[in-house]
C-alpha positions as CSV (number, residue, x, y, z in Angstrom):
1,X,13.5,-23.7,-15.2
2,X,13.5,-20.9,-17.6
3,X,11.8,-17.7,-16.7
4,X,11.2,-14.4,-19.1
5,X,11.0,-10.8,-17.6
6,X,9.8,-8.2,-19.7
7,X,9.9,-5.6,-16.8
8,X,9.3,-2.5,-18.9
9,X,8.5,0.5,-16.4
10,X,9.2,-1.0,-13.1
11,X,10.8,1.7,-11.6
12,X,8.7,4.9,-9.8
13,X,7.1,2.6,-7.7
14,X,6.8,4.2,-4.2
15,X,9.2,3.1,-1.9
16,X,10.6,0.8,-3.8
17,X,14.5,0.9,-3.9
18,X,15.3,1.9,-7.0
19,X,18.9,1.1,-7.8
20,X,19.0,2.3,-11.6
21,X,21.9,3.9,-12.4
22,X,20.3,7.2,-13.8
23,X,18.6,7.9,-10.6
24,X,21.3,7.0,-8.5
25,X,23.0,10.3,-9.8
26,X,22.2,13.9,-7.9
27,X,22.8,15.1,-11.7
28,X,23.6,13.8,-14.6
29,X,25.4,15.6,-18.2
30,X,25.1,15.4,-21.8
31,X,23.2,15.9,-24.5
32,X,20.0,17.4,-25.0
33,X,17.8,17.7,-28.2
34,X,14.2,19.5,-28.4
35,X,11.2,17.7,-30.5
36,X,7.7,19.0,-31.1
37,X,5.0,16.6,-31.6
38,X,1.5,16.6,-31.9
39,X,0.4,13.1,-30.7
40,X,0.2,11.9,-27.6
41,X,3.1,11.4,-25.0
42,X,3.8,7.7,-23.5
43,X,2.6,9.3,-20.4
44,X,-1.2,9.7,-22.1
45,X,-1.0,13.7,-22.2
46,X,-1.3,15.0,-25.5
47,X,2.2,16.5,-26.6
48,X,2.1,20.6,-26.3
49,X,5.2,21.8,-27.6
50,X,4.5,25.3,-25.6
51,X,4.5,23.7,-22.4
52,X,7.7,23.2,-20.2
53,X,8.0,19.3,-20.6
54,X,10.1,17.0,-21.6
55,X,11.0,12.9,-22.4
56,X,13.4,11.2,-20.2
57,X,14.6,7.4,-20.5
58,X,13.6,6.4,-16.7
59,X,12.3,9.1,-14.5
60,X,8.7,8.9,-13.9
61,X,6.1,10.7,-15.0
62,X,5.4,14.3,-13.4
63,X,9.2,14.5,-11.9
64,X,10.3,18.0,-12.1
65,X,14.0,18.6,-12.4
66,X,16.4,21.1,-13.9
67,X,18.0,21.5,-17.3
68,X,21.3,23.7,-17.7
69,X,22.5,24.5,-20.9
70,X,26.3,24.0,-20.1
71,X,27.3,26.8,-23.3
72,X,25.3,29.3,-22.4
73,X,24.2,29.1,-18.7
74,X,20.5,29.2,-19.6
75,X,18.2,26.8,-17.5
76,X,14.9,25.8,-17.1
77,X,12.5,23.6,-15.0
78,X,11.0,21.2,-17.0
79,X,8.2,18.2,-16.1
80,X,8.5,14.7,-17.4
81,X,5.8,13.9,-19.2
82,X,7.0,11.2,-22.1
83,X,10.1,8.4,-23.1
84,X,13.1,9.5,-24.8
85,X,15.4,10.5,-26.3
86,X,16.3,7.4,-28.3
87,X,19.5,8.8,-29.7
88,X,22.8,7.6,-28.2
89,X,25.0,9.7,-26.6
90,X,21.9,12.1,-25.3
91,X,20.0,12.2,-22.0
92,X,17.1,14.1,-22.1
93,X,14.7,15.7,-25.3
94,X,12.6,18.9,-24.2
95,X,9.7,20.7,-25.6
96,X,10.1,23.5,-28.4
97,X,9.5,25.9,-25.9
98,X,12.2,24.4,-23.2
99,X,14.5,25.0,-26.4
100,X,13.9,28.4,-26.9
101,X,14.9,29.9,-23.3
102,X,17.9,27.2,-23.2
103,X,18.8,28.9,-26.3
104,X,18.9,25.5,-28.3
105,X,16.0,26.4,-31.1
106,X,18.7,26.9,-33.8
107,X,21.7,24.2,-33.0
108,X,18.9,21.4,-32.0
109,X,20.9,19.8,-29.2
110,X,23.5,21.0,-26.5
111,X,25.7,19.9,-23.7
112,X,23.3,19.8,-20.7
113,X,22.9,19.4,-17.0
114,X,20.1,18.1,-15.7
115,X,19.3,17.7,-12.1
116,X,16.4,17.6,-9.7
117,X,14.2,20.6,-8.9
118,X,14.3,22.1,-5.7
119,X,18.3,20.6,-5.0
120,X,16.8,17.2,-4.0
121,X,18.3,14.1,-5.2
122,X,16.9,12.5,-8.9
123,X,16.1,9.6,-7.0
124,X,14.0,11.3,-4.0
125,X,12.0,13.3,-6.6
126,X,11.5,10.0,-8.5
127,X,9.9,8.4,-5.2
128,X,8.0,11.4,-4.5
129,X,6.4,12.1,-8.0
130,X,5.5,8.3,-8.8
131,X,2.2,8.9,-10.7
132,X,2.0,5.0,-11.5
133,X,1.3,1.7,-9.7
134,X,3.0,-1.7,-11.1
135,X,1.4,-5.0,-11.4
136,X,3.4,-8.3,-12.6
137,X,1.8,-11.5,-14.1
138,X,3.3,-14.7,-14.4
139,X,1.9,-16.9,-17.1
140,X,3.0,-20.4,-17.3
141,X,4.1,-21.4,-20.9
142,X,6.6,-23.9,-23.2
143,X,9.9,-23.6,-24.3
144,X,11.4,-24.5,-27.4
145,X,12.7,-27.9,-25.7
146,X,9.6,-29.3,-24.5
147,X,9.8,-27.8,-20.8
148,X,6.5,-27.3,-20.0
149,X,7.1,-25.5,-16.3
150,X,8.7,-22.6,-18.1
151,X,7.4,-19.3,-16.6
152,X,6.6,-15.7,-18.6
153,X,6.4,-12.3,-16.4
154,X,5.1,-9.2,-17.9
155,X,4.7,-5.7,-16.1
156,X,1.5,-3.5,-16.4
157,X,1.6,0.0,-15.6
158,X,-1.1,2.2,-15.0
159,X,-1.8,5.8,-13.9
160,X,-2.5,5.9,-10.1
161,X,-3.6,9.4,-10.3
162,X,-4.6,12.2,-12.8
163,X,-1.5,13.8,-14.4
164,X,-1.9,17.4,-15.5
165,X,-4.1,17.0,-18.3
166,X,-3.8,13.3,-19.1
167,X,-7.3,11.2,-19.0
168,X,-6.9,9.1,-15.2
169,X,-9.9,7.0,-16.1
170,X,-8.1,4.6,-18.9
171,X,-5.0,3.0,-17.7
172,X,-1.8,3.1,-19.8
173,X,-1.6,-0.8,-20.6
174,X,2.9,-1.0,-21.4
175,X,2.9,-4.7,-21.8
176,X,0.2,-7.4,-22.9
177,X,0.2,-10.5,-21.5
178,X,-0.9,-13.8,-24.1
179,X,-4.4,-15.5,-23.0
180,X,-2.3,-19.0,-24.1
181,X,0.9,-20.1,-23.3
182,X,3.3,-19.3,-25.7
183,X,6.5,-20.8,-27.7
184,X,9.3,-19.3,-26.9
């Protein structure tokens, strides 16, 4: 039997074990860069680059945590609000604003530490700030060879709860599933 996953955003769930390797970490270092937007954030919340927020690959939405600028010793608590960064090699993007008191404005990245607010772990403030609920489907289709008791599973995420700002009454729809079965 063949079976697809498309698991996009399962993690944040609450009290679900989450084993990912980011949130595993008390801390984690590298490399930060800053980005201001005026669009929405994948968290629904339209981007403010004067607010303390910032884009991280995994953490969910609404997790507060820590960012040290390792050169400089400048730090701020910032609030995850949007995905990213999509560069290699770096671990978190913040607001303009988070730039400016880290002291990164004119460089565009540095070496950072980020860690959860309040000296908790990453992965306790992930379970405790979980603003979304998960829902999987499991839609029967064909594969390429003829089998037709091939499965396909997608993951919906949606907002539980309002999030600072962002609209609570439209859910935040990560990945469709296909009224008909599809090739694959």
């Amino acid at each position: 039997m063949f079976q697809m996953r498309a698991n996009i955003v399962a993690m944040g769930v609450i009290g679900a074990a989450l084993l990912l390797p980011e949130l595993a970490q008390a801390e984690q270092t590298g490399h930060a860069s800053w980005y201001a937007l005026h669009s929405r954030t994948a968290s629904g919340e339209m981007m403010n680059p004067s607010a303390m927020t910032a884009a991280h690959r995994s953490l969910p939405f609404g997790t507060k945590v820590l960012v040290e600028n390792l050169s400089n010793g400048k730090a701020v608590v910032v609030r995850i609000n949007d995905r990213g960064p999509f560069i290699k090699g770096r671990i978190i993007d913040v607001s303009k604003a988070a730039a400016s008191v880290l002291g990164m404005l004119g460089s565009g990245t540095a070496r950072v530490k980020v860690s959860a607010s309040g000296g908790s772990s990453l992965k306790v403030a992930a379970k405790e700030e979980s603003p979304v609920k998960v829902a999987t489907a499991t839609t029967k289709m064909e594969s390429a060879s003829g089998d037709k008791s091939a499965k396909a599973e997608s993951t919906l995420v949606v907002r539980s709860a309002k999030m600072d700002g962002a609209p609570a009454s439209k859910p935040i729809r990560v990945a469709a599933k296909s009224s008909k079965p599809a090739k694959v």
